[in-house]
C-alpha positions as CSV (number, residue, x, y, z in Angstrom):
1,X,177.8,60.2,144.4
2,X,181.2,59.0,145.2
3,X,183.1,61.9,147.3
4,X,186.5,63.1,146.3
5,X,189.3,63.4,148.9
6,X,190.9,67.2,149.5
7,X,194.4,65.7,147.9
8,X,192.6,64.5,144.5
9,X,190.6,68.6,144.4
10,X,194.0,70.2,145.7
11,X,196.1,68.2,142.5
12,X,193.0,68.9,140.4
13,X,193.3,72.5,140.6
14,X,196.9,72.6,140.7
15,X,196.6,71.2,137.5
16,X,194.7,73.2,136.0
17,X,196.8,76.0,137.4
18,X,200.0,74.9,136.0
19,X,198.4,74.4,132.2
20,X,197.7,78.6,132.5
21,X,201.3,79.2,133.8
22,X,202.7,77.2,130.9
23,X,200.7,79.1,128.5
24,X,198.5,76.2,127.5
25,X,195.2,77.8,128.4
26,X,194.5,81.3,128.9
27,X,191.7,83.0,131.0
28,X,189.2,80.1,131.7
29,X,189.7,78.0,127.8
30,X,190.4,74.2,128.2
31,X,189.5,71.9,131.1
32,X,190.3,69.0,133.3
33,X,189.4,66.1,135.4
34,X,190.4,63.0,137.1
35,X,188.0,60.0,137.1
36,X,186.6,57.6,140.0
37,X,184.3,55.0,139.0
38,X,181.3,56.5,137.3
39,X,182.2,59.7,138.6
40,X,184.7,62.4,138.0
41,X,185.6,65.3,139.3
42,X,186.0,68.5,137.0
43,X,187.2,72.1,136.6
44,X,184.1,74.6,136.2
45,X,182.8,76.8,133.7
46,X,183.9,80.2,133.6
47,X,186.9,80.1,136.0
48,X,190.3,81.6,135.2
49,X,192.5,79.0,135.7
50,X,194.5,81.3,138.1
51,X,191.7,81.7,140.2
52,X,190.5,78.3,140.5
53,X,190.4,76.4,143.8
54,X,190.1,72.8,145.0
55,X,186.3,74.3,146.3
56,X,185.5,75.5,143.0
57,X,186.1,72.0,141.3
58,X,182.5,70.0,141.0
59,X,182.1,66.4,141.2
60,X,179.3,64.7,138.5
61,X,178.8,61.5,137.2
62,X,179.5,60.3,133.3
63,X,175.7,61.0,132.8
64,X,175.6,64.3,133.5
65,X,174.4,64.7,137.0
66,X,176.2,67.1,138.8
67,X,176.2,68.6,142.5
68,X,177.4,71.9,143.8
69,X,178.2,75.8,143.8
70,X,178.6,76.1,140.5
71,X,178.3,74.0,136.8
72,X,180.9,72.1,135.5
73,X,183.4,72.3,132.2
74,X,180.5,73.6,129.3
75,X,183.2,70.1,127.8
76,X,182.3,67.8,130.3
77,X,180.1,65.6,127.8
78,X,183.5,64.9,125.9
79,X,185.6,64.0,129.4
80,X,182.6,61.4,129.5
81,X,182.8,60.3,126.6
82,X,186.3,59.6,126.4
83,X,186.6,58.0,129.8
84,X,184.2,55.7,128.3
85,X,186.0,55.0,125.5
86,X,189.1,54.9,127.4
87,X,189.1,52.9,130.1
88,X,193.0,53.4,130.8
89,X,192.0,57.2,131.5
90,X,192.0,58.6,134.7
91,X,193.0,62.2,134.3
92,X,192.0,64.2,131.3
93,X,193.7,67.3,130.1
94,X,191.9,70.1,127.3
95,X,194.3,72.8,126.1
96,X,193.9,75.3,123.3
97,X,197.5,75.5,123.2
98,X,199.2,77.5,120.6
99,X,200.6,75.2,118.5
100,X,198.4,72.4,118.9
101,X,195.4,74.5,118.2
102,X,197.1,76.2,115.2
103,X,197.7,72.6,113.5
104,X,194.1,71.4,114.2
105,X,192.5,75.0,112.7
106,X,194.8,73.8,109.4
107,X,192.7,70.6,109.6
108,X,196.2,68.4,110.1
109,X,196.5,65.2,112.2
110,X,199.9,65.4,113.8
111,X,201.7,62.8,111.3
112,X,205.0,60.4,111.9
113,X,207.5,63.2,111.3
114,X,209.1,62.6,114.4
115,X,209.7,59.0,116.5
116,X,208.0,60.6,119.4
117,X,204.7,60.3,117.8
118,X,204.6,57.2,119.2
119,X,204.4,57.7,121.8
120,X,200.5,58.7,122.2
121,X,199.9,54.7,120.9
122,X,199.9,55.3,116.9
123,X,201.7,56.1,114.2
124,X,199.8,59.6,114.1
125,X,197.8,61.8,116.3
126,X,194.4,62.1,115.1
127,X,192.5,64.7,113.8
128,X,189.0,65.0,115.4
129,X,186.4,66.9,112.9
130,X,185.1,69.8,113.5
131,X,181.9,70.3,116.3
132,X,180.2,72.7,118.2
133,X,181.8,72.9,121.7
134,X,179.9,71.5,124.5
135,X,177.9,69.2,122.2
136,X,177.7,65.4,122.5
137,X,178.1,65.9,119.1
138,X,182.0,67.3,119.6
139,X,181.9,64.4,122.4
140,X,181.6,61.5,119.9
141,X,184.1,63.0,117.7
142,X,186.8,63.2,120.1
143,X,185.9,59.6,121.7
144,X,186.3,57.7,118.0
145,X,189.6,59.7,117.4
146,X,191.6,59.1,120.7
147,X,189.9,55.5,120.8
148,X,193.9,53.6,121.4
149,X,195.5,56.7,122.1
150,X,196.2,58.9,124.3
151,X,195.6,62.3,122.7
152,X,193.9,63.8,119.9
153,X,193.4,67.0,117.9
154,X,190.0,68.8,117.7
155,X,189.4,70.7,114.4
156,X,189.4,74.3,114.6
157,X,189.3,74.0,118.6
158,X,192.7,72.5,120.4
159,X,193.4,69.6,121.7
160,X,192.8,67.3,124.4
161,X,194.6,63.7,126.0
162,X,194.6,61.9,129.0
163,X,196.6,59.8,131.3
164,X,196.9,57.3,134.6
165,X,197.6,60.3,136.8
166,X,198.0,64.3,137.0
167,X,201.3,64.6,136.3
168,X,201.4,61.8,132.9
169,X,198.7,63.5,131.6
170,X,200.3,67.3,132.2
171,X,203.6,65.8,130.6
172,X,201.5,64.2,127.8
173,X,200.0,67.9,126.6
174,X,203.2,69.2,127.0
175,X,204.4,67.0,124.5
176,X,201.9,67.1,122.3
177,X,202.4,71.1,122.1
178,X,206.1,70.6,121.8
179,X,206.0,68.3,118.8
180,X,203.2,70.3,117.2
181,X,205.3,73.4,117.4
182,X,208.2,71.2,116.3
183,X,206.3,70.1,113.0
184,X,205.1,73.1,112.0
185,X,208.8,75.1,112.3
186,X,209.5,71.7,109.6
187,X,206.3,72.8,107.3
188,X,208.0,76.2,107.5
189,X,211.2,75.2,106.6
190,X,209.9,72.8,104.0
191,X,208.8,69.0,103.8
192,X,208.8,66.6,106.8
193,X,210.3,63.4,106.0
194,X,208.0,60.8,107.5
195,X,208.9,57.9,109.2
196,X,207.5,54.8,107.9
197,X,205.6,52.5,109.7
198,X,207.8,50.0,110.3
199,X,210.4,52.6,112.0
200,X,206.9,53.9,114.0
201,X,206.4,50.1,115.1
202,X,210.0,49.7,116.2
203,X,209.6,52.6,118.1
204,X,206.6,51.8,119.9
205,X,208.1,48.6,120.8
206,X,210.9,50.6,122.2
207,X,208.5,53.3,123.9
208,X,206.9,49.9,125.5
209,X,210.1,49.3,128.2
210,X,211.6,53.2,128.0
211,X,212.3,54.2,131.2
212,X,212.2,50.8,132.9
213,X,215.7,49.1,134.2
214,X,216.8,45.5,133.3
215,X,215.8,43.0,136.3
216,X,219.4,41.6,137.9
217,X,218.6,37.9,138.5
């Protein structure tokens, strides 16, 4: 099995870490893992994420074998299966974040209310249905509904997305929070007014460059 260097277990459970002291996970809820090949490394079960170490972190392969003091994430089936279905993926980030959660327990995709949408690759976030946690069933679910994206919700569980590295996929979760506590302060105050999806298109095309300065010939 491949071995992980010290830096990719220290940023790993610094992570993991930071998602508690933002109040996206409390006590040991939601996971997370960076990928290497066919192998990833990934948080354990029943840690509080303030007490978790770069030692504590266990390294597996996508089919399940692991080695180590302890068992992985009770979730790791679904980091599999999305790193499958993802190739793009190299970190992944589960959070039963307040607001995110509270959407996906109302069984509501996060819809175009708001150009930033678009930025997770679609014109929505999807809405994964409802599985037992830990199950390949729950796995499967979450595969087909970030398949193109880069986050989705899980029904009556939380959420989870994923990025090139620790610190896109931290500020991907983030956002996803923010803009689910965003849309449902708009439910409260009455009805969103969507975008359509030619206004979602132009903004992905715009999201495409963002950030990125003009070459000087």
């Amino acid at each position: 099995m491949q071995s992980f260097p010290a830096s990719a277990r220290a940023e790993i459970a610094d992570l993991y870490r930071t998602l508690g002291a933002r109040g996206l996970n409390v006590g040991s809820t939601g996971n997370v893992s960076e990928r290497r090949g066919e192998a990833m490394l990934i948080t354990p079960t029943g840690i509080h994420g303030d007490e978790v170490t770069p030692d504590d972190l266990v390294e597996m392969r996508l089919d399940g074998t692991w080695t180590g003091r302890v068992a992985p994430s009770s979730e790791w089936q679904m980091h599999a299966a999305i790193y499958r279905a993802a190739p793009a993926a190299r970190v992944i980030v589960h959070t039963h974040s307040d607001h995110a959660t509270a959407l996906a327990c109302l069984g509501m995709p996060l819809p175009a209310f708001h150009y930033a949408v678009a930025g997770f690759g679609g014109d929505d976030v999807r809405l994964a249905p409802y599985a037992t946690f830990g199950t390949p069933d729950l796995a499967a679910l979450a595969a087909a509904a970030i398949v193109g994206r880069t986050a989705c919700l899980l029904a009556n569980h939380g959420m989870i997305c994923h990025g090139p590295d620790a610190a896109t996929a931290l500020l991907t979760a983030i956002r996803l929070e923010t803009l689910a506590r965003q849309y449902l302060i708009a439910l409260a105050a009455g009805r969103p007014i969507l975008l359509s999806q030619t206004q979602m298109r132009d903004a992905q095309a715009r999201y495409s460059t963002y950030g990125q300065q003009e070459m000087i010939a």
